[in-house]
C-alpha positions as CSV (number, residue, x, y, z in Angstrom):
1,X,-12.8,48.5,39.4
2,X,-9.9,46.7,41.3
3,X,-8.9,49.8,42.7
4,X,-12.6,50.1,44.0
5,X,-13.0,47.1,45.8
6,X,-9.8,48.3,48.1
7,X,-7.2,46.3,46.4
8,X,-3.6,48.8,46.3
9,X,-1.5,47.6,43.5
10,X,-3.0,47.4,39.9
11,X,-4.7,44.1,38.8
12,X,-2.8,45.1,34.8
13,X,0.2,46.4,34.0
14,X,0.2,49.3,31.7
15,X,0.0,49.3,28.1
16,X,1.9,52.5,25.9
17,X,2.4,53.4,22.4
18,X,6.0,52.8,21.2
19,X,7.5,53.8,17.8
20,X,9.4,51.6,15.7
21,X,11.8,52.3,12.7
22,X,12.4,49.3,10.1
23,X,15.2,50.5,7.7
24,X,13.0,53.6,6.1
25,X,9.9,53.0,7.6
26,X,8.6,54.1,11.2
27,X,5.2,52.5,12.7
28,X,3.7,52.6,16.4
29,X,2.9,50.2,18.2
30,X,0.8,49.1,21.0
31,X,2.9,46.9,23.9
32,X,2.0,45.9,27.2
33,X,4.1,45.7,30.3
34,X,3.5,44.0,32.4
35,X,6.0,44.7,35.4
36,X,3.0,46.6,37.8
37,X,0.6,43.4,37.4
38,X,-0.6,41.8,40.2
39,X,-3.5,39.5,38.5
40,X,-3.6,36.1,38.4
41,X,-6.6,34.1,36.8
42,X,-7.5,32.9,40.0
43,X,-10.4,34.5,42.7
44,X,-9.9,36.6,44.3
45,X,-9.8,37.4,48.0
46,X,-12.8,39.9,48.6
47,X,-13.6,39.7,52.3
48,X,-17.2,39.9,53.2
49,X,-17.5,43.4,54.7
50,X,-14.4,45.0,52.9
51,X,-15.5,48.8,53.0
52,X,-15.2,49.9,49.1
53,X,-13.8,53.1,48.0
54,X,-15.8,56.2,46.4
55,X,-17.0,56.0,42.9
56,X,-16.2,58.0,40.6
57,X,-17.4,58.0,36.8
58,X,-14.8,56.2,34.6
59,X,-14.7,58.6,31.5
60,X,-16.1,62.3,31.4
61,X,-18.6,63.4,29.2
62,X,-17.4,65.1,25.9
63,X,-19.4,68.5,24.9
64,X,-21.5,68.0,21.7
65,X,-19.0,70.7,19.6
66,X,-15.5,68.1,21.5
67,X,-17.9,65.0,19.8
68,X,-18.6,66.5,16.4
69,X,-14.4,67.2,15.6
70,X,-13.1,63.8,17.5
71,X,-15.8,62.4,14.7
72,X,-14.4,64.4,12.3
73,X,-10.7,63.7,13.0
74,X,-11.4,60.0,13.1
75,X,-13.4,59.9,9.9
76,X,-10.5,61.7,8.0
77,X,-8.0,59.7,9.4
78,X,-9.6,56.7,8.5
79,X,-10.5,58.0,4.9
80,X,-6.6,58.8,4.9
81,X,-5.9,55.5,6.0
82,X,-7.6,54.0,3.3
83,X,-6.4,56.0,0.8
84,X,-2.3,56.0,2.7
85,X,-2.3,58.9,2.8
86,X,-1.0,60.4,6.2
87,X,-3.2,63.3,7.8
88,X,-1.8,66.3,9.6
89,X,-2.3,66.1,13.2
């Protein structure tokens, strides 16, 4: 959206998946950088008239058989998490 209104530099930073390893035990985690930010919790300032950029949709839609296994993989990775055991990817 920020892009979209004609503003260059990102209003976030970025946020990645990093693994950790504590003694025996590797997890991943989510972190957030935020080096790229330009945001501030303050207005912002939108000039009346500022020509916006094309739209364009934000995700794409998923055929019905891409649905029916991400569904699947998620539901046995949750059983799997519930159980700990780990799935294969």
């Amino acid at each position: 959206m920020h892009g979209f209104l004609g503003y260059d530099r990102p209003l976030f930073g970025r946020s990645r998946v990093e693994t950790y390893a504590e003694g025996d035990w590797e997890h991943e985690a989510l972190v957030y950088d935020p080096a790229e930010a330009t945001g501030r919790w303050a207005p912002s300032s939108l000039e009346a008239g500022r020509r916006l950029q094309p739209s364009a949709p934000l995700f794409r839609k998923l055929e019905p058989e891409v649905a029916e296994e991400e569904l699947r993989r998620l539901k046995a990775s949750s059983a799997a998490t519930e159980t700990g055991i780990t799935p294969p990817p």
